[in-house]
TORKOL-4160 file (C-alpha; in steps of 0.2 Angstrom, whole numbers, padded with zeros to 4 digits, m for minus):
362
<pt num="1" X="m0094" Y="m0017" Z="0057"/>
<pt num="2" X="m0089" Y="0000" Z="0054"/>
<pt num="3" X="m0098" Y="0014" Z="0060"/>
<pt num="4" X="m0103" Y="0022" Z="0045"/>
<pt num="5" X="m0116" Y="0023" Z="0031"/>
<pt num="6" X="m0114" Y="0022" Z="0013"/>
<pt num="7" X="m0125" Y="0037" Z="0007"/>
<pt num="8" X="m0118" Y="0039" Z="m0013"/>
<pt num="9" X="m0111" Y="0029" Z="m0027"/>
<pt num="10" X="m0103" Y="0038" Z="m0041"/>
<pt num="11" X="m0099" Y="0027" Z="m0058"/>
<pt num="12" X="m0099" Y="0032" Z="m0077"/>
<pt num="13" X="m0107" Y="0017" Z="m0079"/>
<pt num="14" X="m0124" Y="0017" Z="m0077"/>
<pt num="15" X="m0126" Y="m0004" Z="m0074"/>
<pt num="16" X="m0110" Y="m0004" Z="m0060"/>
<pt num="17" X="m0119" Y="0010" Z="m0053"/>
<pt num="18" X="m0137" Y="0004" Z="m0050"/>
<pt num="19" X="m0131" Y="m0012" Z="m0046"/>
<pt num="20" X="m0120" Y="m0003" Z="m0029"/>
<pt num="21" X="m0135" Y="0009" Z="m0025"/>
<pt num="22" X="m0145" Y="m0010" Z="m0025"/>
<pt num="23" X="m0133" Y="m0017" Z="m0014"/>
<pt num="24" X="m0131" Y="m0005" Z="m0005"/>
<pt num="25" X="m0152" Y="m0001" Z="0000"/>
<pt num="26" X="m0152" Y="m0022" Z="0003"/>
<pt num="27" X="m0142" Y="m0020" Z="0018"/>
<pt num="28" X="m0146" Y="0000" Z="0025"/>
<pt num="29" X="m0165" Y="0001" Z="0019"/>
<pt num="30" X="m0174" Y="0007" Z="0003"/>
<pt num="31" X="m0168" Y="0024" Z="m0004"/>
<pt num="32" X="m0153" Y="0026" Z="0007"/>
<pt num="33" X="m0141" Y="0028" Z="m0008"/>
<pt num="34" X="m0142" Y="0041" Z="m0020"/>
<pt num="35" X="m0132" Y="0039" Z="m0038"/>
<pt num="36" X="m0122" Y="0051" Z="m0047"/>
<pt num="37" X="m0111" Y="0051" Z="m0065"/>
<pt num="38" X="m0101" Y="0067" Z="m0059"/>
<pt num="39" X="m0090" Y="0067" Z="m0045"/>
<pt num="40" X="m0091" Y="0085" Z="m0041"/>
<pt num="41" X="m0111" Y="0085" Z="m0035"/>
<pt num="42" X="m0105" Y="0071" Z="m0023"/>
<pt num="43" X="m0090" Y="0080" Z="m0013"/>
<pt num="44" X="m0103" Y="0096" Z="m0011"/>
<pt num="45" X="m0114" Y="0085" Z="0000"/>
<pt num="46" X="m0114" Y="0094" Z="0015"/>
<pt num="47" X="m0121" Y="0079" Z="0023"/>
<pt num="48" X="m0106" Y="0066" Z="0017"/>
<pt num="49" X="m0090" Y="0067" Z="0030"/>
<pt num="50" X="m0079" Y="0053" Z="0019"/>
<pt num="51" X="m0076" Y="0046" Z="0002"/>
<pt num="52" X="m0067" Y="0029" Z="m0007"/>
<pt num="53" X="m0057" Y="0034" Z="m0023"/>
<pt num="54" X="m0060" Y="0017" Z="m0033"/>
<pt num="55" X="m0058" Y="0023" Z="m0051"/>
<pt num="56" X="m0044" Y="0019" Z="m0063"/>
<pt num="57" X="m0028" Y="0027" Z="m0059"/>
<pt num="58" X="m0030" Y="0042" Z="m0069"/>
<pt num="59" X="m0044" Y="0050" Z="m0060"/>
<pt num="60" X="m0037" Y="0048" Z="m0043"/>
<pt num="61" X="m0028" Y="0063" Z="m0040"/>
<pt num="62" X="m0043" Y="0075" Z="m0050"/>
<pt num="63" X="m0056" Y="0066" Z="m0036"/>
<pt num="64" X="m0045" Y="0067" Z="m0020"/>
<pt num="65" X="m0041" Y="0082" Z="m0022"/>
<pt num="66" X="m0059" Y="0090" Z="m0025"/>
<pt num="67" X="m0062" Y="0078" Z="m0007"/>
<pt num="68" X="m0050" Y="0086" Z="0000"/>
<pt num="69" X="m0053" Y="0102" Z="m0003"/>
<pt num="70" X="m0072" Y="0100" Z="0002"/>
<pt num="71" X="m0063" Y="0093" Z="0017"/>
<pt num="72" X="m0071" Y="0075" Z="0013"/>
<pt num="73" X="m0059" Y="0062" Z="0022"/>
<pt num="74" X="m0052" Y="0050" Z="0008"/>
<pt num="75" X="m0047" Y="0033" Z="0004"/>
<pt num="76" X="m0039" Y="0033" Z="m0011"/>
<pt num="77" X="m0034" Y="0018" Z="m0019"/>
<pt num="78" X="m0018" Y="0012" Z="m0025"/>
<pt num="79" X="m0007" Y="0018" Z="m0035"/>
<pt num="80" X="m0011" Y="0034" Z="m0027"/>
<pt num="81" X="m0008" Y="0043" Z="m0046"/>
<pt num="82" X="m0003" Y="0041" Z="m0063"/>
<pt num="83" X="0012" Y="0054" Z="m0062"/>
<pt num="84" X="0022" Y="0062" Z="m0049"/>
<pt num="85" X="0018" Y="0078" Z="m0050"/>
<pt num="86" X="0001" Y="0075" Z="m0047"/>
<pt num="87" X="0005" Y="0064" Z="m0033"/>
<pt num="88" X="0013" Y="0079" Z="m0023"/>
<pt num="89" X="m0002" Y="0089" Z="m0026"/>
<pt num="90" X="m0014" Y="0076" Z="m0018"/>
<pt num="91" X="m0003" Y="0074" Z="m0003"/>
<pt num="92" X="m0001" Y="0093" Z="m0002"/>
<pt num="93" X="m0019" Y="0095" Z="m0003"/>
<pt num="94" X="m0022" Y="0083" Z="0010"/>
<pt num="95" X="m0009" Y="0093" Z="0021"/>
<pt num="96" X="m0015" Y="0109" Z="0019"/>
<pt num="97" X="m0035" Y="0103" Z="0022"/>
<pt num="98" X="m0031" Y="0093" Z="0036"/>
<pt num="99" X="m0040" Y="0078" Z="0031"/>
<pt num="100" X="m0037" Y="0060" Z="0037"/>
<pt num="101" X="m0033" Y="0051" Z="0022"/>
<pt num="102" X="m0029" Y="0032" Z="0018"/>
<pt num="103" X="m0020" Y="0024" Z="0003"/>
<pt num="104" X="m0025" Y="0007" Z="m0001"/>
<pt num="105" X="m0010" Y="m0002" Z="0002"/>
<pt num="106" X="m0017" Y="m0015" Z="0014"/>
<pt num="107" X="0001" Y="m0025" Z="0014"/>
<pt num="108" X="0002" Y="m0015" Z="0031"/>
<pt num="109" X="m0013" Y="m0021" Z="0040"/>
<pt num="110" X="m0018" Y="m0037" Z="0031"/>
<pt num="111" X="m0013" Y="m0055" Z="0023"/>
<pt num="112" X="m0010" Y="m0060" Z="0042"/>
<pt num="113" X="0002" Y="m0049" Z="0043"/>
<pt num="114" X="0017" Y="m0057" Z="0036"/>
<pt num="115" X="0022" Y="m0042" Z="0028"/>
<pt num="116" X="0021" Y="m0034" Z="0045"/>
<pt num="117" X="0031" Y="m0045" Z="0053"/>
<pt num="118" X="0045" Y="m0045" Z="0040"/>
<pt num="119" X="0048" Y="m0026" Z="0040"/>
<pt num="120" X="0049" Y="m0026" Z="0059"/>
<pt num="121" X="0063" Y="m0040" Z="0056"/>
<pt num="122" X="0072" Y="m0030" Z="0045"/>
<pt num="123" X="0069" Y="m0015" Z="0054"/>
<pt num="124" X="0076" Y="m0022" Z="0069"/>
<pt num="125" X="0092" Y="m0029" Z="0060"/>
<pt num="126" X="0087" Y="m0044" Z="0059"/>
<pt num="127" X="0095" Y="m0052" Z="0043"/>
<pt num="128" X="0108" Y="m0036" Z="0048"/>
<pt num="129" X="0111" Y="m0022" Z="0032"/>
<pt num="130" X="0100" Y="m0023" Z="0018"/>
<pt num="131" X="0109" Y="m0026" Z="0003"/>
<pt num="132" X="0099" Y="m0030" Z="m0010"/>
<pt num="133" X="0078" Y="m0032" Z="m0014"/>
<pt num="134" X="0073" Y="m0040" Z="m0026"/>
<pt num="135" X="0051" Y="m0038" Z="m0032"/>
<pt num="136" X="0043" Y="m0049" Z="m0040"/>
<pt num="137" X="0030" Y="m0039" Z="m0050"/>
<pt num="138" X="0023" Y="m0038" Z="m0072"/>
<pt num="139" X="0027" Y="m0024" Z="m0085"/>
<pt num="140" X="0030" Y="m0008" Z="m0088"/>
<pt num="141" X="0014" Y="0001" Z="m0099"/>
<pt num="142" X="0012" Y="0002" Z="m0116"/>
<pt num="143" X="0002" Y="0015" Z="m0127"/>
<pt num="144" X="m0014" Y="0012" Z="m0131"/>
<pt num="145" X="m0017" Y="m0001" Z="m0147"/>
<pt num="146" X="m0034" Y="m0009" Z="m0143"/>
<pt num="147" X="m0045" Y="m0005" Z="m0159"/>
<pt num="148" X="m0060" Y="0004" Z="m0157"/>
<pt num="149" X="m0078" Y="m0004" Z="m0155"/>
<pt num="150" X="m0094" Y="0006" Z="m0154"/>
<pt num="151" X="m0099" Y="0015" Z="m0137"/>
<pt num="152" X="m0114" Y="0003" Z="m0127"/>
<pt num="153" X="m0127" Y="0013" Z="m0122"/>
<pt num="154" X="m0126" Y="0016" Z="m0105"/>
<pt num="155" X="m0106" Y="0020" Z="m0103"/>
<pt num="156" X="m0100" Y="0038" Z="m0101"/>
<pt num="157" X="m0084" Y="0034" Z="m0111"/>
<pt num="158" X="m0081" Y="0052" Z="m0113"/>
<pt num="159" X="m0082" Y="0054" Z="m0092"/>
<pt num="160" X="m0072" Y="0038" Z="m0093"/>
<pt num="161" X="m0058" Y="0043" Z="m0102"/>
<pt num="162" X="m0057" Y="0060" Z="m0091"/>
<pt num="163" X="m0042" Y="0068" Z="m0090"/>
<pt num="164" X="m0032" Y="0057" Z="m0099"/>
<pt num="165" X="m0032" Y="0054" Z="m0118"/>
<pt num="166" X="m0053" Y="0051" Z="m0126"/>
<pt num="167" X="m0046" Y="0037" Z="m0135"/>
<pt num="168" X="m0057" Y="0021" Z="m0143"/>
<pt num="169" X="m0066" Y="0012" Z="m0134"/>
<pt num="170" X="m0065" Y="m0006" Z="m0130"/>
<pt num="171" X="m0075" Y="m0016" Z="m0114"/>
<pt num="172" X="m0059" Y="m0024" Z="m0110"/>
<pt num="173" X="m0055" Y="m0006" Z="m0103"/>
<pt num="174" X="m0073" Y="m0002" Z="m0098"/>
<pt num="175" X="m0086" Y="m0017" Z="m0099"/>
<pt num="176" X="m0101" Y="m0011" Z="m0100"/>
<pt num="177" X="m0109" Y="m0021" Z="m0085"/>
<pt num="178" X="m0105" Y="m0027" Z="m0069"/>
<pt num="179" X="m0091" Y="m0039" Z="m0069"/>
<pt num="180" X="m0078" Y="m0050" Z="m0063"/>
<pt num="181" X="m0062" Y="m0050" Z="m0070"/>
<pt num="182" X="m0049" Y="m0036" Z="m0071"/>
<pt num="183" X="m0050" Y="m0025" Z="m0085"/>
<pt num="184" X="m0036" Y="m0022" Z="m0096"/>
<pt num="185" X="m0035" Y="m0001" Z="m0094"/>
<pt num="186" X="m0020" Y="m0007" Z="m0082"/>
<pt num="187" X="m0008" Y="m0011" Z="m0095"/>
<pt num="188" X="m0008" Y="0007" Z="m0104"/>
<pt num="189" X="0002" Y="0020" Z="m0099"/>
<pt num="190" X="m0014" Y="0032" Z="m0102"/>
<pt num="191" X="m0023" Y="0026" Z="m0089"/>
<pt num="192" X="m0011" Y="0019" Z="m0077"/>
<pt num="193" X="0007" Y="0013" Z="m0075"/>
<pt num="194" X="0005" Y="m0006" Z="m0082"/>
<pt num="195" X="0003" Y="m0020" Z="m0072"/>
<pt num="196" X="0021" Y="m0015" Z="m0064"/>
<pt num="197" X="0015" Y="m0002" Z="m0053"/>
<pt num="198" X="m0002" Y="m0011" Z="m0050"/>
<pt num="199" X="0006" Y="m0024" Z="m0038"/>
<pt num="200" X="0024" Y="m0012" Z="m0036"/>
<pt num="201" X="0012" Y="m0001" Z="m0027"/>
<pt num="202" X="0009" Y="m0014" Z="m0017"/>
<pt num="203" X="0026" Y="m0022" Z="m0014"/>
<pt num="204" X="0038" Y="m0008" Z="m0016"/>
<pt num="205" X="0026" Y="0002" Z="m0002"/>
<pt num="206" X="0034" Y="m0014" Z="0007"/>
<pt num="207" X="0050" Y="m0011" Z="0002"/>
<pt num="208" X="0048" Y="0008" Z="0005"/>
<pt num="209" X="0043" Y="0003" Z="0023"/>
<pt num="210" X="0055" Y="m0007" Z="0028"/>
<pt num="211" X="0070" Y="0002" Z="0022"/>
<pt num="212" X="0063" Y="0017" Z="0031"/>
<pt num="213" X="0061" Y="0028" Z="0017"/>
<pt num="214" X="0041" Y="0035" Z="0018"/>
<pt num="215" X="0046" Y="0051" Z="0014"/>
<pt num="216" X="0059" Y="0047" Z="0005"/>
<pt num="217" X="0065" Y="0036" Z="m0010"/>
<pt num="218" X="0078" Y="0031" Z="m0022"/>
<pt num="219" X="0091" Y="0041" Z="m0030"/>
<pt num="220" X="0097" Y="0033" Z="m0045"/>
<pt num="221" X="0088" Y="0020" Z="m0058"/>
<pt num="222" X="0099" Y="0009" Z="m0069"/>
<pt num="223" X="0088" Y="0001" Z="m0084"/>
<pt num="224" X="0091" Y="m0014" Z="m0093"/>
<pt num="225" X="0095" Y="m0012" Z="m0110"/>
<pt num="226" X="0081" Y="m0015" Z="m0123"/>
<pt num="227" X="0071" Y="m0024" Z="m0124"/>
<pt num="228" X="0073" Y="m0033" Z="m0108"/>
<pt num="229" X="0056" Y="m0030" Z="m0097"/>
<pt num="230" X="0066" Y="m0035" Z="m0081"/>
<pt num="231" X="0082" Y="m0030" Z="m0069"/>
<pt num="232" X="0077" Y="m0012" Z="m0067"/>
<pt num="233" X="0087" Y="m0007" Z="m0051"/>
<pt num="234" X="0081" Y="0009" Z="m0040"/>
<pt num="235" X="0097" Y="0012" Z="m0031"/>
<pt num="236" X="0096" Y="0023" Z="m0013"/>
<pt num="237" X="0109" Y="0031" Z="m0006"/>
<pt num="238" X="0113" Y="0021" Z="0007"/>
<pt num="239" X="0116" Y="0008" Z="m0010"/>
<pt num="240" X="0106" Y="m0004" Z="m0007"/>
<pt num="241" X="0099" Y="m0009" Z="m0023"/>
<pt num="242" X="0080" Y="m0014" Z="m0027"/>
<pt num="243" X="0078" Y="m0023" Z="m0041"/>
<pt num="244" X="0062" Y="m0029" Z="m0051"/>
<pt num="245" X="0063" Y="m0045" Z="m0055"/>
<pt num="246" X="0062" Y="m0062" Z="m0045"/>
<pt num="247" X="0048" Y="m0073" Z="m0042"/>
<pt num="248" X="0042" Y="m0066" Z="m0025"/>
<pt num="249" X="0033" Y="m0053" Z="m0020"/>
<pt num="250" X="0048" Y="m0046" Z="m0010"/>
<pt num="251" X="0065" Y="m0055" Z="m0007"/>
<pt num="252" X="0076" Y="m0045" Z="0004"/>
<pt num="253" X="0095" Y="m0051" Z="0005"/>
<pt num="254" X="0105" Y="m0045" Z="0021"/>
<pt num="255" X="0122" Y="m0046" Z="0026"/>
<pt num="256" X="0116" Y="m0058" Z="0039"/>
<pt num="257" X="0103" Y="m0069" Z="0032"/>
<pt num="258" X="0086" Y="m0066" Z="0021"/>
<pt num="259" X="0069" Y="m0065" Z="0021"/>
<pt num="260" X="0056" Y="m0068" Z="0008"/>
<pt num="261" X="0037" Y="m0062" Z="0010"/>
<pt num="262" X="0022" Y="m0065" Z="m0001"/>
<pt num="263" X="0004" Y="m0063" Z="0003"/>
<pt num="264" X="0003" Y="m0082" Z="0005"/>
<pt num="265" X="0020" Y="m0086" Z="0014"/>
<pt num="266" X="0036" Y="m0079" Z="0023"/>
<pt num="267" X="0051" Y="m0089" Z="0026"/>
<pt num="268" X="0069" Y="m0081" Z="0031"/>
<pt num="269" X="0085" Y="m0091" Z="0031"/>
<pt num="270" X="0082" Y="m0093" Z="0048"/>
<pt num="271" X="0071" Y="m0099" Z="0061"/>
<pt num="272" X="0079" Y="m0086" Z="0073"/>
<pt num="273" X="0074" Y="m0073" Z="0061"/>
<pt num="274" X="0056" Y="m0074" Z="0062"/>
<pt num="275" X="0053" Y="m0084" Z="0079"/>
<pt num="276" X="0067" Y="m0073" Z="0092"/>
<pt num="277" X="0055" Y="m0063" Z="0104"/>
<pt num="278" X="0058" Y="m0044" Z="0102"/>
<pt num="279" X="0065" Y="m0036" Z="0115"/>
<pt num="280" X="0054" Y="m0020" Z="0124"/>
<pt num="281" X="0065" Y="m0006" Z="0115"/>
<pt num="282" X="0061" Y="m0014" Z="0098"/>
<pt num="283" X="0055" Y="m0005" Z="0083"/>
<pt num="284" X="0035" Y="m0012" Z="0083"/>
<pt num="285" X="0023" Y="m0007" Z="0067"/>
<pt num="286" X="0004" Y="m0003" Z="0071"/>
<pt num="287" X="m0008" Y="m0019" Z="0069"/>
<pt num="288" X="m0026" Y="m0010" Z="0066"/>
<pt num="289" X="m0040" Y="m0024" Z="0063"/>
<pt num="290" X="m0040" Y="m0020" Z="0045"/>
<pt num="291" X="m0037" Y="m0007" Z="0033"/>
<pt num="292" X="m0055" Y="0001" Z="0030"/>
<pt num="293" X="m0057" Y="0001" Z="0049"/>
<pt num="294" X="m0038" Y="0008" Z="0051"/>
<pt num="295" X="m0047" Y="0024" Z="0040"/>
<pt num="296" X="m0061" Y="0024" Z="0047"/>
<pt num="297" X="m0057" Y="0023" Z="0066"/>
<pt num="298" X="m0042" Y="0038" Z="0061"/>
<pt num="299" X="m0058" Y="0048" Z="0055"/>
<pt num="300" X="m0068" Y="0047" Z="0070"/>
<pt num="301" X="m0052" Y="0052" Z="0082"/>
<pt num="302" X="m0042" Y="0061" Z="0070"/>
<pt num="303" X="m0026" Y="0050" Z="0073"/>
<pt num="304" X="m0015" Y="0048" Z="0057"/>
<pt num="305" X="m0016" Y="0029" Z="0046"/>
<pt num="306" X="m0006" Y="0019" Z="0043"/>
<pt num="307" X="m0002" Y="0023" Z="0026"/>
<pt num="308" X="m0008" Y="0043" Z="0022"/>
<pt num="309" X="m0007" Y="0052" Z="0008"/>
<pt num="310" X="0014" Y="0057" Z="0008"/>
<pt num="311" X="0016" Y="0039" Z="0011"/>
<pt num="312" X="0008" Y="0035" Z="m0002"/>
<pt num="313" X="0014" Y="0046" Z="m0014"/>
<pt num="314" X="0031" Y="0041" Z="m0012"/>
<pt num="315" X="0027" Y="0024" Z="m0013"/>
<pt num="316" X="0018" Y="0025" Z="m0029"/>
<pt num="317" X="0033" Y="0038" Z="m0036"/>
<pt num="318" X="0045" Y="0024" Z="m0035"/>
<pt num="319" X="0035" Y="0013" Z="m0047"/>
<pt num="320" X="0031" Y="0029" Z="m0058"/>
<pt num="321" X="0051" Y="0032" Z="m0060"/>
<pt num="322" X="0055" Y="0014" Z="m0064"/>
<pt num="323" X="0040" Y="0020" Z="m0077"/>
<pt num="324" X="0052" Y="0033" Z="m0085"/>
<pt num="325" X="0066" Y="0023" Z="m0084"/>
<pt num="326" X="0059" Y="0010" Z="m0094"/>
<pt num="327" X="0051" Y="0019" Z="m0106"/>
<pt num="328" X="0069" Y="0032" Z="m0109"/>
<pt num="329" X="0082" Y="0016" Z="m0106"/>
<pt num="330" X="0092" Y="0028" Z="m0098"/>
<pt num="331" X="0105" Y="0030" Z="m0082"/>
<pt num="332" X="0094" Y="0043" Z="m0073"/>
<pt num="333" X="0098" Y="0052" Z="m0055"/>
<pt num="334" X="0084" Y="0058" Z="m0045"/>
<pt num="335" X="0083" Y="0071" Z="m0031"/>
<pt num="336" X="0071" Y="0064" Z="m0019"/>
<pt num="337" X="0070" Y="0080" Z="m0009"/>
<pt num="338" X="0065" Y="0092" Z="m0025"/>
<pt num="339" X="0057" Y="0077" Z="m0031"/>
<pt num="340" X="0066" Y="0079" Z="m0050"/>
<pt num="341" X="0078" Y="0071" Z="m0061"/>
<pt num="342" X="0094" Y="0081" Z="m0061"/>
<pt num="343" X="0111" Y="0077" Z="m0071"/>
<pt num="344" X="0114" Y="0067" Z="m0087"/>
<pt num="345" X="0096" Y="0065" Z="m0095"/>
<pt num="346" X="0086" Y="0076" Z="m0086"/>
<pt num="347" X="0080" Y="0087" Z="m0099"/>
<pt num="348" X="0070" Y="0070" Z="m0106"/>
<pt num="349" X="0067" Y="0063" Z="m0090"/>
<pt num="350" X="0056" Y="0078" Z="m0080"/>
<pt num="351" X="0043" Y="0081" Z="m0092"/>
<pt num="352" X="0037" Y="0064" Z="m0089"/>
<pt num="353" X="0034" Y="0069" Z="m0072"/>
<pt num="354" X="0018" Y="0077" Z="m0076"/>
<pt num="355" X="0003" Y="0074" Z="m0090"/>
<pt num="356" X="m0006" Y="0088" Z="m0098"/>
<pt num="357" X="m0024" Y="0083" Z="m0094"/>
<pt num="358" X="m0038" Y="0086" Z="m0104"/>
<pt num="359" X="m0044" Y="0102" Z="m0092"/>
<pt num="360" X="m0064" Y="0101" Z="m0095"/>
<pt num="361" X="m0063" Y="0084" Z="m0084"/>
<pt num="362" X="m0052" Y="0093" Z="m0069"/>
């Protein structure tokens, strides 16, 4: 119902894309969607005001930042990058361009809003000070191991791969039609930050939110000794301590009681916790009708989202350090102001801030 036209479809792919330009001409009319391979013809369009990033998590920041600069509003999906330095330049970009921009972290608008209703809670001292969250999410990545098959015809593998690594293909990382399942390119730390920062980008944006920390984060990560995949602890400086592990989605221990909220359910140790009316000076999130529209109606009156491009940054940072820590299993202190490791292990820790892409795909 929103008031907008899908005009272009960009995919490496050349069945996922003619199968979107056939959806997308069944509902708005014949020839109403042109198709593209290469992302930069698109955001020239004079005639396009917006764009979705949908891609893998390593071609996000390459995209919203060629929107951006075209001044194209942008949704980018989550996690909003696969490093934190490019990260900062995305939400720089969308600063300095003044674009509305909108990472897909729906947990704020959607899944009836239980996630909405347990960050006002806590936000209004409802389980009293925040001690301890716990985040119930999968693993760290891992290099790439798959083994290599041929290329189908019809896949742009080398497009694909982008600015990352041009390593062998496999159609769990690519299929080479349309599809249903979730393809595996989540799991390397080419590509994206394992299925730990595919949901944590999610829940820790949750857990960012509620603490009160979207331009802000943690300032010390503790990993478990090898070769334990569990019981990282992101540490703030206020010491509450954020720990993945757990088998919810979020589990937040107060001094005064508990909530715990999943896309399914949310229950808190009391019934007062959830039920007691807020009073008028209360702290009250924004309720949009959804996320898309939350975007879309920003971009017609030029009001900020609900979760922008700094936001989302720092959300998707937090997963991106628990990254390093896993990878380094070692005590590291982070400065969320110069947004870099400082102290011990700080001359391992900072080069993994950043990727050297390969430069003919940026």
């Amino acid at each position: 119902d929103a008031p907008c036209r899908v005009v272009a479809i960009c995919e490496v792919v050349d069945a996922r894309r003619d199968d979107g330009i056939r959806r997308v001409d069944e509902k708005q009319g014949a020839n109403s969607c042109k198709g593209y391979r290469d992302y930069r013809e698109l955001v020239t369009r004079a005639d396009i005001d917006a764009i979705v990033v949908a891609t893998p998590d390593h071609w996000h920041a390459p995209i919203a930042i060629a929107a951006a600069n075209a001044k194209k509003h942008v949704y980018c999906e989550k996690p909003l990058t696969l490093t934190v330095r490019e990260g900062r330049a995305v939400a720089d970009a969308a600063r300095r361009n003044g674009i509305v921009f909108q990472t897909g972290s729906q947990q704020r608008t959607e899944f009836d809003r239980r996630f909405v209703t347990a960050v006002e809670c806590i936000r209004n001292r409802r389980i009293g000070t925040v001690k301890r969250v716990e985040v119930g999410v999968g693993d760290a990545p891992k290099a790439y191991d798959l083994v290599g098959q041929p290329v189908p015809a019809g896949v742009d593998w080398d497009r694909w791969c982008g600015p990352s690594a041009l390593v062998a293909y496999h159609p769990e990382l690519c299929p080479p039609d349309v599809h249903n399942f979730y393809p595996k390119w989540r799991a390397y730390r080419e590509f994206s930050n394992g299925f730990y920062a595919d949901m944590g980008a999610h829940h820790y944006d949750i857990v960012q939110w509620a603490l009160d920390r979207d331009a802000s984060g943690p300032c010390r990560l503790e990993p478990p000794e090898a070769p334990a995949d569990r019981g990282l602890r992101h540490v703030y400086d206020d010491g509450v301590e954020v720990i993945h592990g757990g088998t919810i989605d979020c589990h937040f221990q107060g001094s005064d009681g508990w909530i715990k909220v999943s896309r399914g359910a949310i229950e808190a140790s009391s019934k007062e916790i959830l039920d007691a009316p807020f009073d008028e000076n209360a702290w009250r999130a924004a309720k949009p009708a959804s996320h898309v529209r939350n975007w879309v109606d920003a971009v017609t009156t030029g009001a900020s989202t609900i979760c922008p491009a700094e936001t989302g940054h720092r959300s998707a940072t937090v997963c991106q350090l628990g990254t390093i820590a896993y990878r380094l299993r070692m005590p590291l202190t982070w400065n969320p102001v110069e947004e870099r490791f400082t102290g011990d292990n700080a001359d391992v820790a900072n080069p993994l801030l950043d990727r050297t892409p390969r430069t003919e795909w940026t």
